[in-house]
C-alpha positions in Angstrom: 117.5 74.6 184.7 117.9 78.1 186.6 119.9 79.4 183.5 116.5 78.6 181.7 113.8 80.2 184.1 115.9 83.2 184.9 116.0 83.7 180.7 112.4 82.9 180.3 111.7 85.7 183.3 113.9 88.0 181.4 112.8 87.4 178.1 109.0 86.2 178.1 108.0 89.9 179.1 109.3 91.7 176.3 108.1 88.4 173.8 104.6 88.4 175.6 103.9 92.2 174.8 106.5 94.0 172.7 106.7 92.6 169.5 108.8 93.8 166.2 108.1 93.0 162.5 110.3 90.8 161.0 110.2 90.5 156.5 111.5 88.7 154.3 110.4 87.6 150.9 107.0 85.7 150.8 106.3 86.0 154.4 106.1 88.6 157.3 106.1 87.8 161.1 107.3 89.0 164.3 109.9 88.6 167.1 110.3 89.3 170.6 111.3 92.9 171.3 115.2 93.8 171.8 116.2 91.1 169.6 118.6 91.4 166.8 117.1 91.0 162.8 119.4 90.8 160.4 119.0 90.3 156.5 121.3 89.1 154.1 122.1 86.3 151.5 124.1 83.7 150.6 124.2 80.8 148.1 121.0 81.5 146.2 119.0 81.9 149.8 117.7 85.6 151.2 118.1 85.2 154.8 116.7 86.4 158.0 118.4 86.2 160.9 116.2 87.2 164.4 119.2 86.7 167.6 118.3 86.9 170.6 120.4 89.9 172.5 122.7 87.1 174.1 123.7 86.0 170.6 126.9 88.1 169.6 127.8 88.4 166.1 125.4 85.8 165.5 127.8 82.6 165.7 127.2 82.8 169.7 125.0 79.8 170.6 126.0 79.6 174.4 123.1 81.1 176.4 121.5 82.0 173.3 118.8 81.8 170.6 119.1 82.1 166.6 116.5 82.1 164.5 117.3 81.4 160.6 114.3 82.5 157.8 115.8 81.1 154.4 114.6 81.2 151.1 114.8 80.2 147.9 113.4 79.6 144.6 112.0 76.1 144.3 114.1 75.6 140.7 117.3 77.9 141.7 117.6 75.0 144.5 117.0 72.3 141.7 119.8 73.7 139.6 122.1 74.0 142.7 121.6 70.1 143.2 122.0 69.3 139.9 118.6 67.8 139.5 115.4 69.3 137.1 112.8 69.6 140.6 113.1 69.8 144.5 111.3 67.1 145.6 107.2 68.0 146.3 107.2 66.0 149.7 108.1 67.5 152.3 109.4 65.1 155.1 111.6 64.2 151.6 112.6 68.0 151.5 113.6 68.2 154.9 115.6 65.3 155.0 117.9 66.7 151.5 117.8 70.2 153.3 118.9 69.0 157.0 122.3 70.1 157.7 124.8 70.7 160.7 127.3 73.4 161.6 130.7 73.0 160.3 132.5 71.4 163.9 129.6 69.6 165.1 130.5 67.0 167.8 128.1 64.1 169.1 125.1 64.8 166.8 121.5 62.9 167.8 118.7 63.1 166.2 115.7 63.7 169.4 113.0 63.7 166.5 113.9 62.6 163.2 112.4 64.1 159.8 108.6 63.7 159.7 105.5 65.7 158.2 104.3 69.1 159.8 102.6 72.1 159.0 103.5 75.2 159.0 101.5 78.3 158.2 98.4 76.2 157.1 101.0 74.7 154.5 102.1 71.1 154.8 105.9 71.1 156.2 108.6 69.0 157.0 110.3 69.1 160.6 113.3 67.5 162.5 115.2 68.4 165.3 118.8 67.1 166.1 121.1 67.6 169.6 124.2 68.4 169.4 127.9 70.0 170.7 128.5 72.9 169.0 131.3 75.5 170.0 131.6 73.7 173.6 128.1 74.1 174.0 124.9 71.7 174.3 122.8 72.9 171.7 119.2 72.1 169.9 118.5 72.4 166.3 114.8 72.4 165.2 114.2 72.7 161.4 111.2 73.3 159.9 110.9 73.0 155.6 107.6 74.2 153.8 107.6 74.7 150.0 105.0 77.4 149.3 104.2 77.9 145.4 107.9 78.5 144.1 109.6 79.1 146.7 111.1 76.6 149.9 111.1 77.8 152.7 113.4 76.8 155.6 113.2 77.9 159.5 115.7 76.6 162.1 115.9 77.4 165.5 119.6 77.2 166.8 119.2 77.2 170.8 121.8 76.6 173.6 120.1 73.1 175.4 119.6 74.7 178.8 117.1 77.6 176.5 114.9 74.8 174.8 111.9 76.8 175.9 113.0 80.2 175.4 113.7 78.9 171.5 110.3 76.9 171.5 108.5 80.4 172.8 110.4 82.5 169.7 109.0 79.7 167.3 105.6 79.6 168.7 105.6 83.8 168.5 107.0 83.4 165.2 105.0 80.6 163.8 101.7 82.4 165.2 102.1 85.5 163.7 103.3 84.3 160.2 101.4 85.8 157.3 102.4 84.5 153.7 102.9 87.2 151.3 
């Protein structure tokens, strides 16, 4: 619990004040200031990857925060799953999407998939706890198909930094414009 209000001291300045834009395609937002962005792709999805400066090389989860911005074309997904559609509900798209770490140990789900919303859009969200690298962690997913894309937001957080993840969502989610 100290860990956690000594990194909320540290970090809620710099997230309360200094801000940095953060793009990707279809959306724009922001993140706390002095944390990592980081853009690339993989498998069909352009990512965005916003680290918090604890976070090294991105794989770090102990006393750290990852953000993950994916997205992808509603029917490039489809093809990847063999099927002709993604499915339109989105608790349904959640739970097809939800995935774990490669090396997870003693996975629970705290909150398991059910409907959100997410931008003004309707969303679906879960969030599981798990061991990951010899660490307690937290994963919160949050799945929003907008138009053609999906969209797809996770919050990797070491368990003793629940808040300091929850406060890079809320920035996140509050300052998310679709474009």
């Amino acid at each position: 619990m100290l860990v956690a209000l000594v990194a909320l001291a540290l970090l809620a300045p710099a997230s309360a004040h200094a801000r940095q834009r953060v793009t990707g395609p279809g959306f724009r937002t922001v993140a706390p200031s002095g944390w990592h962005v980081k853009h690339g792709h993989g498998g069909g999805w352009r990512i965005t990857t916003v680290s918090s400066p604890a976070a090294r090389g991105g794989a770090q989860v102990q006393n750290a925060v990852l953000v993950t911005i994916g997205s992808i074309p509603a029917k490039s997904l489809a093809r990847r799953w063999g099927k002709s559609t993604v499915p339109r509900d989105p608790v349904k798209l959640e739970q097809a999407l939800l995935g774990l770490p490669p090396g997870v140990q003693g996975y629970t789900p705290v909150l398991n998939p059910t409907a959100t919303t997410f931008a003004r859009k309707p969303g679906g969200t879960s969030i599981l706890a798990y061991t990951f690298g010899g660490t307690s962690a937290r994963q919160t997913d949050i799945v929003v198909r907008r138009g053609r894309r999906v969209f797809q937001v996770q919050v990797l957080t070491d368990a003793n930094l629940v808040d300091v993840g929850n406060s890079a969502l809320n920035l996140l989610r509050s300052h998310w414009r679709w474009r």
